[in-house]
N, C-alpha and C positions, 0 to 999 in steps of 0.2 A: 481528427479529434481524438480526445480520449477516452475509450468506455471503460468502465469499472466495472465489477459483477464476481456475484459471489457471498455476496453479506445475506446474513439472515438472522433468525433468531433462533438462539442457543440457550442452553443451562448453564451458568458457572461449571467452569471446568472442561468445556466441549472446546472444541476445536473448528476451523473456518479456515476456506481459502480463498483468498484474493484473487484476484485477474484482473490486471489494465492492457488493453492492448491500444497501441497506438495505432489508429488506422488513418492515417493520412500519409503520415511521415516514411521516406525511403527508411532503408536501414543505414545509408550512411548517412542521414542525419543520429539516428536510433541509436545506434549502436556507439557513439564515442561519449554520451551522455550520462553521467553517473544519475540517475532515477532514482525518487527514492518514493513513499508512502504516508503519507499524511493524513491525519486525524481532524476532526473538529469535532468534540462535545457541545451538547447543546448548553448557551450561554458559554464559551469559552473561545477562543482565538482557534486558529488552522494552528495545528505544532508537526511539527517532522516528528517518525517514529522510527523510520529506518530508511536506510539509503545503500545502493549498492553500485560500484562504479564499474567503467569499461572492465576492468581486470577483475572485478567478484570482489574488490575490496567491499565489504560490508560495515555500516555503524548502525548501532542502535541508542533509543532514550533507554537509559536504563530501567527502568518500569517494564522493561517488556523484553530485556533482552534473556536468554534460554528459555522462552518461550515464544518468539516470533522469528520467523527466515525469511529473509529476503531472497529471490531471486531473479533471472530472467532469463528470457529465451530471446536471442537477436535476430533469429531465423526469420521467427513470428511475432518481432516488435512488441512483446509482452513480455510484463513484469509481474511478478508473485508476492504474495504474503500468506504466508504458511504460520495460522495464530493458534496455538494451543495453550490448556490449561486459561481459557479466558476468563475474567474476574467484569462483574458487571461496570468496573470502572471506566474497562474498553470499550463500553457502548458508544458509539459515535458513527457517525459519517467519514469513510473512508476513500481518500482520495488520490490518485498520482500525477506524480509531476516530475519534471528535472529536478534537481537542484537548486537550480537558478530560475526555474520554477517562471519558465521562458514557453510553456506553451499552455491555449486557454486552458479553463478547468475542467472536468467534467463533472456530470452528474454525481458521480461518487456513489459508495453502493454503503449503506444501511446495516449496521452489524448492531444486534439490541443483545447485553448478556444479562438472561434472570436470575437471581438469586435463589 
């Protein structure tokens, strides 16, 4: 399954690190899957915010790009999100997935930013 952790609550302008590790999955499942990090505001749909693939290609929503990294470790089937300069806007439940967004959800981890 997948854990998330890491989220908490911050001041505008602080910074927060993500962790999802996938604990079930070999790494040759893990590792050929472009992962990316997902959002949901309250009252709003799940959106992709970044994504990073087997070779470290990376995208972002623009709203959040030079201020968010993606990355991962395939050693340790975890994926990062590295969020600085946060804007209360980013407040959401934070969650990872593939892509293709092919395995269950998890809990997701709780990022609140105050003004």
């Amino acid at each position: 399954r997948l854990v998330e952790s890491g989220g908490g609550l911050v001041q505008a302008g602080g910074s927060l690190r993500l962790s999802c590790k996938d604990t079930r999955a070999i790494t040759s499942f893990f590792n050929p899957k472009t992962w990316g990090w997902y959002r949901q505001a309250p009252g709003k749909q799940r959106e992709l915010v970044a994504s990073i693939s087997n070779t470290w290609d990376t995208n972002y929503v623009d709203s959040v790009k030079d201020r968010f990294t993606i990355s991962r470790d395939n050693a340790r089937k975890v994926v990062y999100l590295q969020m600085t300069s946060l804007k209360p806007e980013n407040t959401a439940v934070y969650f990872c997935n593939t892509l293709e967004q092919s395995r269950d959800w998890g809990q997701g981890t709780q990022d609140t930013v105050s003004s």
